[in-house]
Structures are given as structure tokens and as C-alpha cells.
One Martini backbone bead per residue (centre of mass of N, CA, C, O) as a GRO file, in nm:
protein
   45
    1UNK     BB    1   6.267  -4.806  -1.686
    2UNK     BB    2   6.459  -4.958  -1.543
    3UNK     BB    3   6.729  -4.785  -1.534
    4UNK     BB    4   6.616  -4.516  -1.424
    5UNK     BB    5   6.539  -4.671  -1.127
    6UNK     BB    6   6.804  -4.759  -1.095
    7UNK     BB    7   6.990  -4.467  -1.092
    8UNK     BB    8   6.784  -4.349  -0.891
    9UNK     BB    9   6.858  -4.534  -0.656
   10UNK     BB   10   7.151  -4.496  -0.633
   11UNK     BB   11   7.094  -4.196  -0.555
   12UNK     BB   12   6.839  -4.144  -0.375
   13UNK     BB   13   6.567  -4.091  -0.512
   14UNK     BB   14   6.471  -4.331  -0.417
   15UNK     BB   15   6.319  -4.604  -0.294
   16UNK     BB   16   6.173  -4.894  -0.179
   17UNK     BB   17   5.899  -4.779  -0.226
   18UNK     BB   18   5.921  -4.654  -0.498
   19UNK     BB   19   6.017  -4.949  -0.640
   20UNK     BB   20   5.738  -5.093  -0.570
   21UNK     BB   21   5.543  -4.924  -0.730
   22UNK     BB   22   5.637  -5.045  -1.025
   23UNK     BB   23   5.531  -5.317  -0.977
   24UNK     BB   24   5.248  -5.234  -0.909
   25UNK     BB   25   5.232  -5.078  -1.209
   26UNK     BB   26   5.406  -5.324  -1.395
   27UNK     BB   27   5.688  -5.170  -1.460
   28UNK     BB   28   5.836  -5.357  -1.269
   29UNK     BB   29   5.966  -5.659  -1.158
   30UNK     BB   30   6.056  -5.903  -0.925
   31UNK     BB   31   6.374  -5.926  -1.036
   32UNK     BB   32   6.410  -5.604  -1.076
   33UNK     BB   33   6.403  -5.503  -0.786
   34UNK     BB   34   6.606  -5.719  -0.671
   35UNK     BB   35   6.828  -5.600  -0.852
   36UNK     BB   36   6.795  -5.287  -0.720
   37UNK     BB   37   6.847  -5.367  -0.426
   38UNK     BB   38   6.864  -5.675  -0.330
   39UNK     BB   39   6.557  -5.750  -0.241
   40UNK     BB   40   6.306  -5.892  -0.223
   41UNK     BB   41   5.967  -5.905  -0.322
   42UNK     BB   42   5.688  -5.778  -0.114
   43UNK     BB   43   5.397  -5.773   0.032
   44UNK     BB   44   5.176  -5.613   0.160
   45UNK     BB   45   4.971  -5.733   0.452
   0.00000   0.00000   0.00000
């Protein structure tokens, strides 16, 4: 899942709310987020 999210966000088909949806269901981890988008996840309070 990782590659595919990471290709797509490249792209521009995806935002950073996007890849925050796959952290949120657990497809992707906090540091896998960072390393796509390049700043930390943080959750929405």
C-alpha cells in the first residue's frame, strides 16, 4: 500500500488528508505518512 500512496501523492492525486485517511485505517504508520509528505502526522483534536 505503501508505494501506490506514496506514487499517487507524487502525483497529486492524493493530499495530505488523504494519506492521513490510511494512517487512520491503520494502512499506513506515522513514519510511513512522514516519509510521503515529509512532515509529522498528527491527529486532528
Amino acid at each position: 500500500m505503501y508505494k501506490i500512496v506514496k506514487r499517487f501523492y507524487e502525483r497529486g492525486i492524493y493530499s495530505t488528508d488523504d494519506v492521513s485517511r490510511f494512517v487512520l485505517s491503520g494502512s499506513l504508520t506515522s513514519a510511513e505518512y512522514k516519509d510521503i509528505t515529509g512532515t509529522d502526522y498528527t491527529t486532528a483534536e
